[in-house]
C-alpha positions in Angstrom: 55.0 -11.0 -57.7 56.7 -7.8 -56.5 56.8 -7.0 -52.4 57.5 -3.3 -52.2 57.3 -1.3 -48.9 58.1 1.8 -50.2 55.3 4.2 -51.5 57.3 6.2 -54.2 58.7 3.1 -55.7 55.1 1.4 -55.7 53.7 4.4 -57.4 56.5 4.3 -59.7 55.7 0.4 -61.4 51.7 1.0 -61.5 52.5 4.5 -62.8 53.9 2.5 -65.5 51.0 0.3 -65.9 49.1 2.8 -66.0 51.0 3.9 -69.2 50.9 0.5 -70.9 47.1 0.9 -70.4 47.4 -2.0 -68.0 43.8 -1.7 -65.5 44.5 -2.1 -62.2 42.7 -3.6 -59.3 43.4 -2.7 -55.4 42.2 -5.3 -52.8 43.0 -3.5 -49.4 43.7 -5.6 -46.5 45.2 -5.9 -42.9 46.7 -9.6 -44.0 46.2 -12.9 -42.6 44.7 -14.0 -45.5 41.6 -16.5 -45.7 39.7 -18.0 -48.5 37.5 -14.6 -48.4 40.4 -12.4 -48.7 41.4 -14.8 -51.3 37.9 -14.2 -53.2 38.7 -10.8 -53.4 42.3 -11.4 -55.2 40.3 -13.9 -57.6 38.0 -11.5 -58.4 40.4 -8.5 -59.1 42.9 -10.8 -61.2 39.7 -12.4 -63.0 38.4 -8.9 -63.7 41.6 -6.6 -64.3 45.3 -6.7 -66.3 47.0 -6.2 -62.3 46.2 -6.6 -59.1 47.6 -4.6 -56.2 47.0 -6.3 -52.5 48.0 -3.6 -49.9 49.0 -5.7 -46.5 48.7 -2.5 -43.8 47.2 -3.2 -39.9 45.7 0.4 -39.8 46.7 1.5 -36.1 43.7 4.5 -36.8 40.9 2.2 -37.2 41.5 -0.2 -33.8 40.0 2.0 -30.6 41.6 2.0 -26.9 41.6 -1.7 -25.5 41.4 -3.1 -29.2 43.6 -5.7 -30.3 46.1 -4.3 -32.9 49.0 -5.6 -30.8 47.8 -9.2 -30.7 46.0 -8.7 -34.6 46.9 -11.6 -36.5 49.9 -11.6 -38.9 51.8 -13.7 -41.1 53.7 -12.0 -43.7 55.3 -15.0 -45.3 52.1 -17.4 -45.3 50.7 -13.8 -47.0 52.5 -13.1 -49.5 52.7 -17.3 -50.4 48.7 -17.3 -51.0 48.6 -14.0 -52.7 51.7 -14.9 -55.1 49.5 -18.5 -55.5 46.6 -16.7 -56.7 48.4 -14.2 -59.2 48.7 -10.7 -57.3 51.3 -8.9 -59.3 52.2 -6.1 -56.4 52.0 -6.2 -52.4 52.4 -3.1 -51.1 53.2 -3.4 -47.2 53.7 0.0 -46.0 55.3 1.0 -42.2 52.9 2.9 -40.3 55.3 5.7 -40.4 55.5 6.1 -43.9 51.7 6.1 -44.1 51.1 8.5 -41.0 54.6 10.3 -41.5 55.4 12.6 -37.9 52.8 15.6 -37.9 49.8 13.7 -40.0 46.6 16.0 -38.9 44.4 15.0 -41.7 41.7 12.7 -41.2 38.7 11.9 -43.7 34.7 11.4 -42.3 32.0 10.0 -43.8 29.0 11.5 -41.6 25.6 9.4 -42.1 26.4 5.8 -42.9 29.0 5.9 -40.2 27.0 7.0 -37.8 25.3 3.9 -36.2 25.7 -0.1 -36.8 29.0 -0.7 -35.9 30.1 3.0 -36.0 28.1 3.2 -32.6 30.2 0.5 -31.1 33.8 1.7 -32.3 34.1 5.8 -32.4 36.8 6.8 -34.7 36.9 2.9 -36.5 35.5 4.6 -39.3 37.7 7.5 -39.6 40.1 5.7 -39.6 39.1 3.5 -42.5 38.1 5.9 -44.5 41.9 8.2 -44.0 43.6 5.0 -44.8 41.6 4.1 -48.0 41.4 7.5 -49.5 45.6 7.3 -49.3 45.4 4.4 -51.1 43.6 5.7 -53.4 45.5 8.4 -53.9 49.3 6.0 -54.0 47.6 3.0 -55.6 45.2 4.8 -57.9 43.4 1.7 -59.1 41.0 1.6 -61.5 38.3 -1.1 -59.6 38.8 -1.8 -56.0 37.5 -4.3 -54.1 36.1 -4.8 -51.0 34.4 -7.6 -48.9 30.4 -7.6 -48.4 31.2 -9.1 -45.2 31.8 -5.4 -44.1 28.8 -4.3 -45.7 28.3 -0.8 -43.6 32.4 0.1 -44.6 31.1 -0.9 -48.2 28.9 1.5 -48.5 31.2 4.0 -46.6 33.6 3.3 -49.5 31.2 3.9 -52.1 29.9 7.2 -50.5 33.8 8.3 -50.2 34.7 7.6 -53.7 31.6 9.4 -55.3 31.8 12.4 -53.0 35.3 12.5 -53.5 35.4 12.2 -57.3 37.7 9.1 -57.0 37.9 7.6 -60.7 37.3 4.4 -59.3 34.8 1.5 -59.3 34.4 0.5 -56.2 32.7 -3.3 -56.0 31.5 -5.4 -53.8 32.6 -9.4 -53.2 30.1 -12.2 -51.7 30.9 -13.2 -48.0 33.0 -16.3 -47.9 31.8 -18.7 -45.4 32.7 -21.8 -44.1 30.7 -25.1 -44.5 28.9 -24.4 -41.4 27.9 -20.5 -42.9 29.8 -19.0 -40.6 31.4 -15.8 -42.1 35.5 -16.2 -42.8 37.3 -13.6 -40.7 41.4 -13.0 -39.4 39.8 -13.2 -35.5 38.2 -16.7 -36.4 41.3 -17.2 -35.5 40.9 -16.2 -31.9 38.4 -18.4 -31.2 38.8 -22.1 -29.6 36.9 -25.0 -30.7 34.1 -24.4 -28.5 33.8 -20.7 -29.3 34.2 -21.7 -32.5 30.8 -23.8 -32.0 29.2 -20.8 -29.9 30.2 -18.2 -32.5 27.8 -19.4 -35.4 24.6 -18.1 -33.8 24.9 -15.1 -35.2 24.6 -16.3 -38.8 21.9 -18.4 -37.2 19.8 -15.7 -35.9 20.6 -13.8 -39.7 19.1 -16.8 -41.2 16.2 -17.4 -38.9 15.6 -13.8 -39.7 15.6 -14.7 -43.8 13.8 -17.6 -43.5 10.7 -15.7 -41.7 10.8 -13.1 -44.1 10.4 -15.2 -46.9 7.9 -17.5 -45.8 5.5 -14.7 -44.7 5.7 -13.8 -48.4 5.0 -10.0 -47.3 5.8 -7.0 -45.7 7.3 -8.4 -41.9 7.7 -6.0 -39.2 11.3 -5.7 -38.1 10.8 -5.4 -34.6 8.8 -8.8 -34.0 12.0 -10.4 -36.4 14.9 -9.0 -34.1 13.1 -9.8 -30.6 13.3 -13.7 -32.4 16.8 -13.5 -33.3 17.4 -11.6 -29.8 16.1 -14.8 -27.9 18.0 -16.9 -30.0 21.7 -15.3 -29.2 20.8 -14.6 -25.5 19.8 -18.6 -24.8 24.0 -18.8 -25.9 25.6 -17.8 -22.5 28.9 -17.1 -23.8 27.8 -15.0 -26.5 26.7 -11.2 -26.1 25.0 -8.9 -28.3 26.4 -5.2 -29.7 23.6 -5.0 -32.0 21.4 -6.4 -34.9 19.2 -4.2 -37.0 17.8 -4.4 -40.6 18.4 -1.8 -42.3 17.8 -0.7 -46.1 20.7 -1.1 -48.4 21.3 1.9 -49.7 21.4 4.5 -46.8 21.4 2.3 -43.9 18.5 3.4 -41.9 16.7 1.5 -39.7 13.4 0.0 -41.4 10.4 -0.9 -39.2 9.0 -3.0 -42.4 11.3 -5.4 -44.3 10.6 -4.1 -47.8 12.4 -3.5 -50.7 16.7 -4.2 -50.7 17.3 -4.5 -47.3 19.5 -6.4 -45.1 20.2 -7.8 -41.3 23.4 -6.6 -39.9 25.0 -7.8 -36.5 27.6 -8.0 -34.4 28.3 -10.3 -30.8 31.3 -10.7 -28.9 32.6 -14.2 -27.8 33.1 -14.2 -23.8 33.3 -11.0 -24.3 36.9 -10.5 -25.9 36.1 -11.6 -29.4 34.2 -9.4 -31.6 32.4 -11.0 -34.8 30.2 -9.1 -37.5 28.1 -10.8 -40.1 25.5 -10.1 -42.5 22.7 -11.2 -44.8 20.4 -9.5 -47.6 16.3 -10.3 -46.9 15.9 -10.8 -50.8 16.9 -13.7 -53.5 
């Protein structure tokens, strides 16, 4: 596996791929690799001739009072699991050579960025979007591939890369959970055992959600279904709520009637310094 920090030289070997006819596969990440970042490797090595993994803590996407100083890292246990699973390329940029002295570009997706999480974290989405559409533009994969986990930056991504004629397929990988179904994430990493526990009632009040929608066996109203899950998270005292919605798929709107391909999106903090999104789709 080549480690390259350097942008020209990493353009310069998957340039050359690119002329052996090689496909290529980008799995963007900020590192601190778990079995679901793992999933996405698989899946771009199952699926493509070479896999890029960029390794890049995005300093645009984290707000004031986020934690990109304390974000997880560890470059060596990184680049021993990605090497393990068959990544041919990491590409760790600095921040400066990404956001080189006088960057003043930025890239918006209005619409799907608006609410969900978007409402939570001005600028979060800005900032993902700038730092994908450059690596885009170094990497220029043919696939990419991106975690479901993040459903609402999914879509973003998809939305950017049509509206931006990006040449690339841009798919979306099953959430990774653990054995209790709570969803694998870098700030898991935070959390002691207790929070650990406390943690998994989001996913519970996801699946409570499900499991009333299928066995009404028709067309549930959303508001009675959140006010359940609601209760649920709110009897946990260490846990509070930023928000939960169902929404449809596609353009993530808010639905009043589950219908069609929609899903349940949420997000709670852990004693209040621990923020942790999941999701499920109200469908088989």
């Amino acid at each position: 596996m080549i480690v390259c920090r350097s942008i020209a030289e990493t353009r310069k070997i998957i340039a050359g791929w690119h002329r052996e006819s090689e496909v290529v596969g980008l799995v963007p990440t900020m590192g601190f690799f778990h079995d679901g970042h793992l999933e996405l490797m698989r899946t771009s090595v199952t699926r493509t001739g070479k896999t890029v993994v960029s390794l890049f803590v995005n300093p645009t996407q984290f707000g004031p009072g986020e934690d990109l100083e304390v974000y997880p890292r560890d470059f060596d246990g990184d680049c021993a699991k990605a090497r393990e699973v068959g990544v041919d390329l990491m590409f760790c940029p600095e921040p400066d050579d990404i956001y080189r002295t006088g960057h003043s570009t930025e890239v918006s997706v209005t619409g799907l960025a608006a609410g969900l999480c978007g409402a939570d974290r001005p600028g979060h989405f800005t900032g993902v979007a700038t730092v994908v559409t450059k690596l885009f533009n170094i990497v220029q994969p043919n696939y990419a591939f991106f975690g479901e986990k993040d459903f609402q930056q999914l879509r973003i991504i998809h939305q950017l890369a049509r509206d931006l004629d990006f040449p690339i397929w841009v798919v979306g990988v099953p959430i990774v959970r653990e054995d209790d179904g709570l969803a694998m994430s870098s700030r898991n990493a935070y959390l002691s055992d207790k929070e650990r526990r406390e943690a998994l009632v989001l996913y519970k009040a996801l699946m409570l959600i499900k499991q009333q929608v299928l066995d009404s066996q028709g067309r549930s109203e959303t508001d009675s279904l959140i006010r359940m899950a609601v209760e649920l998270i709110e009897k946990n005292g260490s846990c509070s709520l930023e928000y939960l919605s169902i929404v449809d798929e596609k353009d993530l709107e808010k639905l009043s009637i589950v219908e069609g391909r929609c899903r349940a999106l949420g997000a709670i903090r852990v004693n209040q310094r621990i923020r942790l999104i999941d999701n499920l789709a109200l469908y088989n």
